[in-house]
C-alpha positions, 0 to 999 in steps of 0.5 A: 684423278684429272682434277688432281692432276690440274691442281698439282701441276697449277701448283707446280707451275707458279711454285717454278714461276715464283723462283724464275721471279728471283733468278738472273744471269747470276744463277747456274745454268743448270739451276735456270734449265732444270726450273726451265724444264719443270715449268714447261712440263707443268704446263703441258701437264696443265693442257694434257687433259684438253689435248688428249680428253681420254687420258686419265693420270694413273696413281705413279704419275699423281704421286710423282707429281705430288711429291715434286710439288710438296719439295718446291713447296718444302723448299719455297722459306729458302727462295722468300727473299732471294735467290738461294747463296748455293744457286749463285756463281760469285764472280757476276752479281745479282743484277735481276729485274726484281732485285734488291738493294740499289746504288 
């Protein structure tokens, strides 16, 4: 159960940091804060078994993980090139790091 429970939530974890890659301060805030919050939670679920060695995940939390991750996973064709038009306020362009294009 535990080792699932890692895999999960290392799956979870670089499933948020591949799209926190192709966000800037283009995004909506709430798109930036809800994937802030899920990759903070997937790494505290990645160090839960060293802090806490007794705790096993029971079989809710496993599904609920699983299913969590196997959406980012569903959705990751929709992130593959950037940031998805739905997640981005018109009026500031995408100016990030790893954008595309150029002048």
């Amino acid at each position: 159960m535990i080792e699932a429970h890692v895999i999960l939530c290392l799956a979870l974890f670089y499933s948020v940091f591949c799209r926190c890659v192709r966000m800037d301060v283009s995004t909506h805030r709430p798109i930036r804060l809800v994937l802030w919050m899920l990759g903070t939670v997937a790494a505290i679920g990645l160090a839960a078994p060293l802090h806490w060695p007794h705790w096993t995940p029971d079989f809710f939390s496993l599904a609920l993980l699983a299913s969590v991750t196997a959406m980012q996973m569903v959705t990751a064709h929709y992130w593959s090139k950037s940031l998805p038009p739905a997640f981005t306020q018109a009026d500031r362009p995408h100016v990030g790091f790893f954008s595309r294009g150029g002048p």
